[in-house]
N, C-alpha and C positions, 0 to 999 in steps of 0.2 A: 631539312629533316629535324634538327631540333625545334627550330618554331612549333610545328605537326609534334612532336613530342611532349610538348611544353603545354601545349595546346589540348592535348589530350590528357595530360594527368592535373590540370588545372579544371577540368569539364570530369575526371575523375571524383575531386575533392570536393568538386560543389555536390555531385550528390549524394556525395558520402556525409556530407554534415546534414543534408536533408535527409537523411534514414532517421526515424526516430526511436528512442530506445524502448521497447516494451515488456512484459514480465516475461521471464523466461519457462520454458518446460519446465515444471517439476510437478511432481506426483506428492499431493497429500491429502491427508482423511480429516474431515468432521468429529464431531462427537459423536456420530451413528455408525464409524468406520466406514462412511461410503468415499470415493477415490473421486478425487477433485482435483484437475489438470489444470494447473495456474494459468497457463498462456490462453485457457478460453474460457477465466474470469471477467464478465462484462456484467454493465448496466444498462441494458440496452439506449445506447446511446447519449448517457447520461455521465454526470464525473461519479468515478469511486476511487475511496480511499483503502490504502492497503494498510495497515498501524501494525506494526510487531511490535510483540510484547511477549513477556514472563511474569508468572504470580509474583515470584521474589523480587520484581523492580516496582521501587515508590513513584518513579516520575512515570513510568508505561501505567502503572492504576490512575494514577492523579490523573493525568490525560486523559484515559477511555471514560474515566469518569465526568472530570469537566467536556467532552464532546458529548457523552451521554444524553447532558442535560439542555444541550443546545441541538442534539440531532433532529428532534421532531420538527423544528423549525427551517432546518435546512436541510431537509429533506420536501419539507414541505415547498421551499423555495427554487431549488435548484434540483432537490429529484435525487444528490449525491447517498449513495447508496456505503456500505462501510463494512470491510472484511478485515476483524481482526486476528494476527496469524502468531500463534505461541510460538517461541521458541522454546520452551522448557524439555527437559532432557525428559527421554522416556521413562525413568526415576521417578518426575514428578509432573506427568503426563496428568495422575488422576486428582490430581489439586485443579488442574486449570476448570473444568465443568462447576465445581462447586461456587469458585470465584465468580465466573462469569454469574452464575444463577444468585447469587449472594449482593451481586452490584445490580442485576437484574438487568442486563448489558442484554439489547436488543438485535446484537452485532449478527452477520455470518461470524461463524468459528471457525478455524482450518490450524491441524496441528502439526509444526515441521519442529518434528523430536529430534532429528538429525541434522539441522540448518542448513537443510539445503537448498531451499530459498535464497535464505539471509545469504549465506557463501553465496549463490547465484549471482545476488543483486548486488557482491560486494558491502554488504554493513559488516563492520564494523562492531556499532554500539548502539543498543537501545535505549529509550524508546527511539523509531525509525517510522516513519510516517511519508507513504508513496503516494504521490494524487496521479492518477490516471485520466486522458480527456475521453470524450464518448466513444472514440476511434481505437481505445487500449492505449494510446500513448504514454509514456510516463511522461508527464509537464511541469513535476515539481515535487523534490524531494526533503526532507527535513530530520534532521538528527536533533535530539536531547529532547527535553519537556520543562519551558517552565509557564508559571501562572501566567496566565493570557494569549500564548502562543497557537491556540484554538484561533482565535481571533483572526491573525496574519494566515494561519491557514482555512479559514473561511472566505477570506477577500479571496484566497487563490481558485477557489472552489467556485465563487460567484464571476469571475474572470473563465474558468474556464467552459462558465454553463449558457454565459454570455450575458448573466444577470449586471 
């Protein structure tokens, strides 16, 4: 009886490591107030990056910025597609549009004034950077921002497009 016990919560655990994690439900608006349900954000079939960020962080601009200037190309390559999601408090909600329009950031928008996202997904601390594979899986996650770390997450992105 233990063996069959054993047996069973060992055939449990394998497919519980094989569940992969993906974004979770939460409700959030655009710059057009239209209601955007995270968990059926897709590229059809492609990798996307999820980046949070706030106006008042230097390494979340530094980053949308340096990806900015390399998205045409990897998009061009691998298709990955990029949703960057404010945290900024509903206070200063009406700063983030200007920024974006100011850096000329070709990104989706989505505004979680309440972090509930970020709580969702457990961050911590920005800038926070999600890669998703074409299935919604999350395959690869990344805290902080410094010069070059585009880079290391493009390899990820070229790995998950099968480039």
């Amino acid at each position: 009886m233990n063996k069959l016990f054993l047996s069973l919560c060992l055939l449990l655990v394998s497919f519980a490591s094989e569940a992969q994690e993906r974004l979770p439900k939460v409700i959030l608006k655009d710059f057009e107030g239209k209601l955007v349900q995270t968990d059926t954000i897709s590229n059809n079939g492609k990798p996307l990056i999820i980046a949070f960020f706030a106006t008042w962080c230097k390494p979340c601009n530094r980053e949308l910025k340096a990806i900015d200037e390399l998205y045409d190309d990897w998009q061009q390559e691998t298709g990955v597609r990029i949703v960057a999601v404010s945290i900024d408090q509903a206070q200063n909600i009406n700063k983030v549009k200007p920024l974006v329009d100011q850096n000329g950031w070709r990104y989706d928008v989505l505004l979680d004034p309440n972090s509930d996202l970020r709580r969702a997904l457990g961050i911590q601390m920005i800038p926070y950077t999600v890669l998703l594979d074409g299935q919604g899986n999350i395959v690869y996650k990344h805290n902080g921002y410094t010069d070059g770390a585009e880079v290391e997450l493009y390899e990820k992105i070229k790995e998950v497009a099968g480039r």
